[in-house]
C-alpha angles and dihedrals in degrees: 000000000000128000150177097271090052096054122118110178121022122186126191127177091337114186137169129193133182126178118235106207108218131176124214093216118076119220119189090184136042095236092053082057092042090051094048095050091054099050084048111032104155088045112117126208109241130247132243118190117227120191105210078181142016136171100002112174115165133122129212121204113207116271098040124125101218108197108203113205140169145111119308106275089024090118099265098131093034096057089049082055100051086043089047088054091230085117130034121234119244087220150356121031147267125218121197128188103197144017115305117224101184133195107192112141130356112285095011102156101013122112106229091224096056138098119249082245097052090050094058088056095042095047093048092052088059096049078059101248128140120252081253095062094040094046087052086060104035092097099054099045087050089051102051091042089059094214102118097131094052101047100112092042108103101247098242089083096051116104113249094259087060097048090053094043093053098037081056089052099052098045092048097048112047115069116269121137100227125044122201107204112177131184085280086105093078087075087076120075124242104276088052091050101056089046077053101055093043104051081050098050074055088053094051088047093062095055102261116140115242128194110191129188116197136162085211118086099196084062093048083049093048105038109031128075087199145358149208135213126229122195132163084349095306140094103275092174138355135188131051124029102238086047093062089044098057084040088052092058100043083057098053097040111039113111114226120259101196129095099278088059084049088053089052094053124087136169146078083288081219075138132022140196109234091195145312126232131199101221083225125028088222118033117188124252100260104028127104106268107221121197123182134199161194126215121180123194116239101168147026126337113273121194111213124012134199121210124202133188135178142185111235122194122216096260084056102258116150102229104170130032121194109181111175110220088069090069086049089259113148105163110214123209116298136156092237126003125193133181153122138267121192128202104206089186157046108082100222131201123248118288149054125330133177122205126218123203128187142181131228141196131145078322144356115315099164135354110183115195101205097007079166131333128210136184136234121235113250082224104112123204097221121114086246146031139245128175111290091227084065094073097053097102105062127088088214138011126241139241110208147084143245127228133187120192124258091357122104126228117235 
């Protein structure tokens, strides 16, 4: 039974607040600003506060592998950073109980300029180990980064796989009781992130305490002993893993129920969707993304149906159209009809999606905006890895290689 000499981690009324700076005015070029500026030089934007957390109360016992879910922008990276010490919280307090080796972003912690060699060294210092506790563990950190060729290279030059695979290194082998592992780790391939969950499931085994942030759930499920569940910045759920998970889901695929998700229905409502369901919250980006679903009859008979579905992006671009006549689908008359449609493709970019699904006759019966919505894990399924922030322009992303001749590929 756990008790207050075993805890790790204690949080009480944590809060953090940032101000977003807005104008009321709205400028579409940089000379109608400048101008603006000039004819008001003293004026000040205002100030909106944003709370990225609020009234977070939850302990950890050493030991524990603590899973942290939730949508993107629910407060996930913000409270590792807090816990980190890297930010300050607005209100409330942590309490730790050990020393903290954190993996937030790629090269947190590294000096550019630096070797990779120097970096361990640097990295463990200010872990607050000696040079003999970081040089007992040198040659096994060098070996499961994989970058032995490249150690006396200074790591601005590393891609951003090897920074992450050495920076993983670094913060699981040296001695800190508490080890920050946030979704950074989708920067490694496959192979990289495997060697990755199960030297932290040996971490877990020696009684260090892990906090892990993932947009997978397998690896949630098969990591995490339990879990918590941010959303808007507070404690949605605590407790067991497959708990958050199913609360997870309920969060990111109900349909709303208040006057804005009636605006966004149209149709006889001789038939009507129940709801639809993604078979996973987060889909990867190259797997089949299911959906299943319920539809009740509430009016006439009606003979042959026609069911449509589409993928919707954020900035409201339909992507994807199933329609499913084309799969030789024509729904009869039935009191209640369930089902599932799949999209094998497209391969779609990290981030959030809504689906829209609508039913067809001789005219409209029911057209539901957001039916559900899913993500897409910012794992990517390429052999090797670019700033996320690079695939932000495209609408899709692409499954193909590139080949020079008579050059190989690494």
């Amino acid at each position: 039974m756990p008790t207050s000499s075993n805890l790790a981690i204690q949080v009480r009324g944590l809060g953090k607040k940032y101000l977003v700076a807005r104008t009321k005015e709205k400028h579409t070029t940089l000379a109608e600003a400048a101008l603006s500026k000039a004819k008001n030089p003293l004026k000040r934007n205002e100030r909106d506060e944003f709370w990225a957390l609020r009234d977070l109360d939850f302990d950890v016992f050493k030991g524990d592998v603590l899973g942290i879910i939730g949508r993107n922008g629910a407060g996930k990276s913000t409270l590792l950073k807090v816990m980190s010490q890297i930010t300050e919280p607005t209100t409330g307090e942590i309490r730790l109980w050990g020393r903290v080796g954190s993996l937030l972003e790629v090269g947190t912690g590294f000096h550019p300029e630096l070797t990779g060699r120097e970096n361990i060294y640097l990295n463990g210092a200010i872990l607050g180990m000696s040079k003999r506790d970081i040089q007992s563990q040198f040659d096994q950190i060098v070996a499961f980064s994989g970058v032995e060729k490249f150690l006396e290279t200074p790591v601005k030059r590393y891609s951003s796989g090897m920074y992450v695979r050495l920076a993983f290194a670094v913060a699981a082998h040296l001695s800190s009781e508490i080890l920050v592992v946030d979704e950074v780790l989708a920067v490694g391939d496959a192979e990289f992130q495997r060697k990755c969950l199960g030297k932290m499931q040996d971490v877990a085994q020696t009684g260090r305490t892990v906090l892990f942030v993932s947009h997978s759930m397998q690896a949630v499920s098969r990591l995490c002993s339990r879990a918590i569940v941010l959303n808007n910045g507070m404690v949605d759920f605590q407790g067991g893993v497959k708990e958050a998970v199913d609360r997870y889901i309920r969060l990111g695929t109900s349909p709303d129920d208040d006057e804005t998700s009636l605006k966004r229905r149209h149709g006889s409502g001789h038939y009507r969707f129940d709801w639809v369901r993604p078979a996973l919250p987060v889909f990867a980006t190259d797997e089949a993304k299911e959906f299943r679903f319920s539809i009740t009859r509430q009016g006439d008979n009606l003979s042959r149906l026609i069911l449509w579905a589409d993928i919707v992006s954020e900035n409201e671009q339909i992507i994807a159209h199933l329609d499913s006549r084309l799969d030789g689908v024509h729904p009869r008359d039935a009191e209640k009809l369930t089902g599932a449609f799949t999209f094998s493709t497209p391969w779609l970019k990290p981030g959030r999606y809504r689906v829209d699904v609508t039913i067809r006759s001789n005219g409209l019966i029911d057209h539901l905006e957001g039916a559900c919505w899913f993500e897409i894990s910012p794992v990517l399924p390429y052999r090797h890895t670019v700033q996320l922030y690079e695939m932000n322009k495209p609408l899709v992303l692409a499954d193909g290689t590139w080949r020079v001749d008579g050059q190989p590929n690494e």
